[in-house]
N, C-alpha and C positions, 0 to 999 in steps of 0.2 A: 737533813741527812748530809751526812760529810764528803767527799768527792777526793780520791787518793788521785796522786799524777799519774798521769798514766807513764810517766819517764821514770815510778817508784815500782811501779808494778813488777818487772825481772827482777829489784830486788825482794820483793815479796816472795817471787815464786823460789828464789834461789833458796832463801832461808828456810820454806818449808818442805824442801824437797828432801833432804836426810833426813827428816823424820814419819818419811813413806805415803808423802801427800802431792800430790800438784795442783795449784790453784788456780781456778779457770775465772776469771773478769768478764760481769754480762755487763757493758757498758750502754746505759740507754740518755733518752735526756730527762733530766731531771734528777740522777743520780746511775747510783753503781750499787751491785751485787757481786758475793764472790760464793764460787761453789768449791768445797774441799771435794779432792779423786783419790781414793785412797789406790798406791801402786805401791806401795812394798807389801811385803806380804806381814812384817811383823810391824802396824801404823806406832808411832810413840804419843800418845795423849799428851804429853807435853808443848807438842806443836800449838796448845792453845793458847800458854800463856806465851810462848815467840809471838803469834799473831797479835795478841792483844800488846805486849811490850813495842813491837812494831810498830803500830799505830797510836800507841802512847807518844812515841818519838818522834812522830808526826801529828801531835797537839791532837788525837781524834781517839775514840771510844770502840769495841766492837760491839757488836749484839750479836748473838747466835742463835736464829729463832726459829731452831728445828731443836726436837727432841736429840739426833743424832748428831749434832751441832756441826752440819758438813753445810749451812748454807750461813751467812750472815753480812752486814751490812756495817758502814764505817758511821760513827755520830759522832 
């Protein structure tokens, strides 16, 4: 499992927040977790592939292994 800076993470949160999400970081040891909040009232699905370009740009993969794809992890 891949391990994002936590000094990247406000950028993370910045870039999906206009598309009606905020991203919440469960940092444990061994790895990290992120859970999508959906706060607009109108979410844009697009916010997937910013997250996954995002982490592309930072050499790493995402997984989204919920059905609702509001939870996933960096590879």
């Amino acid at each position: 499992m891949a391990v994002l800076s936590l000094l990247e993470v406000p950028k993370l949160k910045e870039l999906v927040h206009p598309y009606g999400y905020v991203v919440h970081v469960h940092d444990a040891c061994g790895g990290q977790s992120f859970t999508l909040e959906q706060v607009g009232e109108n979410p844009n699905e697009q916010v997937y592939g910013v997250i996954e370009k995002f982490f592309s740009e930072h050499q790493m993969g995402v997984h989204f292994y919920d059905n609702e794809k509001l939870n996933f992890v960096a590879t």
